[in-house]
LOTORLUM-658108 format. One record per residue (C-alpha): x, y, z. Coordinates in steps of 0.02 Angstrom, whole numbers, plus 50000, padded with zeros to 5 digits. Layout:
XYZ...
// end
This chain:
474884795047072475434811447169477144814147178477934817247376478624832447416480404837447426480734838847613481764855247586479964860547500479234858547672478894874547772479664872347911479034884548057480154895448114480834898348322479854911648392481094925648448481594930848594480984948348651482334958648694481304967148794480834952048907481484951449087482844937849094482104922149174482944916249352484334902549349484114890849456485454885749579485764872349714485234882849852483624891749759483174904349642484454918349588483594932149520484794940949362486044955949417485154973249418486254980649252486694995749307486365011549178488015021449212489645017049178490545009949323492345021849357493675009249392494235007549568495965012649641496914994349684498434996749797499734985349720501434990849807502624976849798504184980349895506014971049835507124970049973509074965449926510774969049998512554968949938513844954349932515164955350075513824962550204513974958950373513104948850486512244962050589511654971250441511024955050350510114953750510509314969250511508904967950312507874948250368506964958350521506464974550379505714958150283504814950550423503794966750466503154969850275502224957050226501874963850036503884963850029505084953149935506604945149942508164942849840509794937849818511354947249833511924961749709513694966349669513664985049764514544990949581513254985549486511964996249591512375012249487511975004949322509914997349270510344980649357509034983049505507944991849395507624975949301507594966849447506314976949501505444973249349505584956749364504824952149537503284965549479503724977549600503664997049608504795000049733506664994949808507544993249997509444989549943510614987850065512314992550006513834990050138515584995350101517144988950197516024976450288515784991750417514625005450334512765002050275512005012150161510105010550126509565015449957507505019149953506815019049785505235021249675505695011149504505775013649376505565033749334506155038049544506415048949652507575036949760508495043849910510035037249988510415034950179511825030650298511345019950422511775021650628511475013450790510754997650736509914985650842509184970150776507784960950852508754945150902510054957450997508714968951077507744954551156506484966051216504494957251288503404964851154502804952951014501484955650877500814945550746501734941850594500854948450430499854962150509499544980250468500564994350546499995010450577501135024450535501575037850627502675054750580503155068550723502695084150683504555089650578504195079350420502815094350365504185107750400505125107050249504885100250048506115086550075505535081350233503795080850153504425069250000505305056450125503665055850229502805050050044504045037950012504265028750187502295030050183502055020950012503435008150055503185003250237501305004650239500464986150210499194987750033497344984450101496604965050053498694961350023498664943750018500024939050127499344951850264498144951050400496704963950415497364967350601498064983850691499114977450823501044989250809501515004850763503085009550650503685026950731504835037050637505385054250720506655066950685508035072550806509625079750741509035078650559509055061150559507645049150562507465036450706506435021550686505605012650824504474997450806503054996750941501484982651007499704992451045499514982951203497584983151253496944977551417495514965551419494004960351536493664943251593492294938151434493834942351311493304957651231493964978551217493524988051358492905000151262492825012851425494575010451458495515015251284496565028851363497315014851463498325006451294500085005051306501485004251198502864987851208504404990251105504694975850986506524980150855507214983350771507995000850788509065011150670509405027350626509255034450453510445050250403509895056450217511205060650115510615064449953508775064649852508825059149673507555062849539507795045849463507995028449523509585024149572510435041449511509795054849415509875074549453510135080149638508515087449715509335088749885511055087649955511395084850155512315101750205512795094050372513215077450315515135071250320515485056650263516305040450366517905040750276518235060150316517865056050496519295042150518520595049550404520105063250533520515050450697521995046050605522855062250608522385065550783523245048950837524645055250708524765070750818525155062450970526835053350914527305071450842527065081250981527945066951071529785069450939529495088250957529675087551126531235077951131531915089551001531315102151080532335096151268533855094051173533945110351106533565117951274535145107351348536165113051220535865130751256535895130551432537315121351476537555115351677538915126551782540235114151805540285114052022541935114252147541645092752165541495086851977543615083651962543725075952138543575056952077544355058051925545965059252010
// end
């Protein structure tokens, strides 16, 4: 009788192998045939991806106005965020540094007001700088401005720099800085792929004025750009404004060495102790001059006339 064979005796054919040098064979999706992904021979250079994250915060004890003008700043940058309040002391040390680190941001807006009268806006690339710190004037919210232009919320703004900022190395650096932090990242996901205001910044006086501005286009009847009437766009004011006076440029973030010092710059406090002597003045000049009447009495005495004895008899 013949004795069965063990089964792992059995030769068992083998799977033909793949040839690597096949063509890959289609899938097959709901819509058709997807022919395979041409591989591409060269290795792809990563691309650039424009992540600029803004963090807006202010200082406890601000005012009203300039909490204002902080919540219109974060209504015109969509790639911005917000926070809460910092204690202004604080500000020197690494606090808004990690802050900054922890919101995943690269840059800072801190609004820092001191005796609930002066603001103070600190502009800052964290966490290795420069940062540069400005004093605030003529402010004008949106809400007090009420002015008829309107654009969409979320969209792009196009940038534009008179001709000073390419005078001087400072001037150059602050046109860098206001350019990486107010200009919207492309494909940001809270922005909209439209061009529809322009953020103006100018210089007059060595300080910077901001103005916010709608690119009004006319239309035809179908709807569309008349493409033969461009020249006729206008410009509608929107808010806020404020002026920006830079004091000093920093090589770090929030401190560091000095790169640049405002020679014309004098500070608030210098300015009312100032107002405060001149009012001083005026009650001085005022006891001088009675001092100054007495003394001439004294020394030139009245003539005593023919009728001053004739009713004391």
């Amino acid at each position: 009788m013949r004795k069965k064979r063990k089964h792992s005796e059995a030769n068992v054919p083998e799977p033909a192998k793949k040839d690597s040098d096949a063509p890959e064979r289609p899938k097959r999706t709901l819509l058709g045939w997807k022919d395979p992904a041409p591989a591409d021979t060269k290795e792809s250079s990563p691309i650039f991806r424009n992540k600029e994250e803004v963090l807006i915060t202010c200082s406890r004890r601000i005012s009203y106005r300039y909490r204002h003008l902080m919540l219109s700043v974060v209504s015109l940058l969509p790639h911005a965020k917000k926070d809460n309040k910092v204690e202004s002391k604080e500000s020197e040390g690494a606090t808004l540094n990690e802050l900054v680190e922890l919101k995943n941001c690269s840059s800072c807006l801190f609004f820092e007001c001191r005796k609930q009268k002066d603001l103070y806006i600190w502009m800052a690339k964290c966490p290795n700088g420069p940062s540069v710190k400005f004093l605030v004037n003529a402010v004008h919210t949106m809400e007090e401005l009420k002015l008829t232009g309107n654009h969409l919320k979320g969209s792009r703004p196009v940038l534009t720099f008179s001709a000073n900022f390419d005078k001087d190395l400072h001037w150059k650096l602050l046109k860098e800085m206001i350019t990486q932090i107010f200009g919207t990242p492309k494909e940001q996901r809270k922005s909209k792929p439209y061009y529809d205001h322009v953020f103006a910044f100018s210089i007059v006086d060595d300080h910077i004025w901001f103005r916010n501005y709608q690119i009004s286009v006319p239309h035809i009847e179908s709807d569309k750009v008349d493409r033969g009437g461009l020249d006729k766009i206008t410009l509608v004011e929107v808010g806020p404004r404020f002026c920006l006076n830079p004091i000093k440029i920093f090589g770090g973030s929030f401190g560091g060495p000095t790169l640049y010092e405002n020679p014309f710059y004098v500070s608030l406090n210098q300015i009312r102790a100032l107002e405060k002597k001149n009012k001083a003045g005026k009650y001085a000049k005022k006891v001088k001059a009675k001092t100054r009447r007495k003394r001439y009495e004294l020394e030139n005495p009245l003539d005593v006339g023919e009728f001053a004895d004739m009713w004391k008899e």
